[in-house]
N, C-alpha and C positions, 0 to 999 in steps of 0.2 A: 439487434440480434433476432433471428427467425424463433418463431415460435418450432420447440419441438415436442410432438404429443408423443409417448412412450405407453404401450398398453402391451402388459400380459395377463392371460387367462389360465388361472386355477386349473391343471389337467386334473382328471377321475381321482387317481391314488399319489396324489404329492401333495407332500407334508409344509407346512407355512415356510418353512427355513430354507426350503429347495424353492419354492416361489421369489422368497426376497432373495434368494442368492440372483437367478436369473433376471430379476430387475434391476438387481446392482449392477450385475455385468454391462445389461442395454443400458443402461443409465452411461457407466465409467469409458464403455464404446462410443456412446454417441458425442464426449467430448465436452457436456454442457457445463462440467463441475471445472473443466479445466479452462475454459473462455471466461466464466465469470471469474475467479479466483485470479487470473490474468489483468481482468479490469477493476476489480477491488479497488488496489492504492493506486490507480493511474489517475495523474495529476498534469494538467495544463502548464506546459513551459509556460515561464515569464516572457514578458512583451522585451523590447532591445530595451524601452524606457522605460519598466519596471526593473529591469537589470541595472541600470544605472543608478536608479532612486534607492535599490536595494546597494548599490554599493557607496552610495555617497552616505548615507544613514552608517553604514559600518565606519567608513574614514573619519567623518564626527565623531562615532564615537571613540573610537580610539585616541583622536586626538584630546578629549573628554578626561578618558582615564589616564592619558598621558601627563595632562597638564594638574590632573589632584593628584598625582604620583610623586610629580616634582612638588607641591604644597605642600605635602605631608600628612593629609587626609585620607590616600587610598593605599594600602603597603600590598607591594608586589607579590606577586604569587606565582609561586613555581609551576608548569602546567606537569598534567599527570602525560603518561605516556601508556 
């Protein structure tokens, strides 16, 4: 991302609140608050073979809680909705 420099200058007769209003604005204009908060939680798809490793680890374990289901070790459970 480009660096962006924002500079405003204090006129004669304005008061601190009419300053930070006017940097908020160039600030909320120039977009910067909205491209970061954009890449925040962006995260890297999985690889094809991280996908699969992610889905063989799930069908284990299912088949896991499937099989102490039927032992009589894990009691079912209703899922919420």
């Amino acid at each position: 991302m480009a660096k962006v420099h924002i500079e405003i200058k204090r006129n004669p007769n304005e008061n601190g609140i009419n300053v930070l209003r006017r940097f908020s604005r160039k600030v909320s204009e120039s977009g910067i608050v909205q491209k970061v908060k954009s890449k925040r939680y962006n995260e890297r798809p999985l690889s094809s073979l991280g996908q699969k490793l992610l889905t063989l680890k799930k069908i284990e374990k299912r088949k896991e809680t499937e099989r102490l289901k039927k032992l009589g070790k894990v009691f079912a459970v209703k899922k919420r909705r």
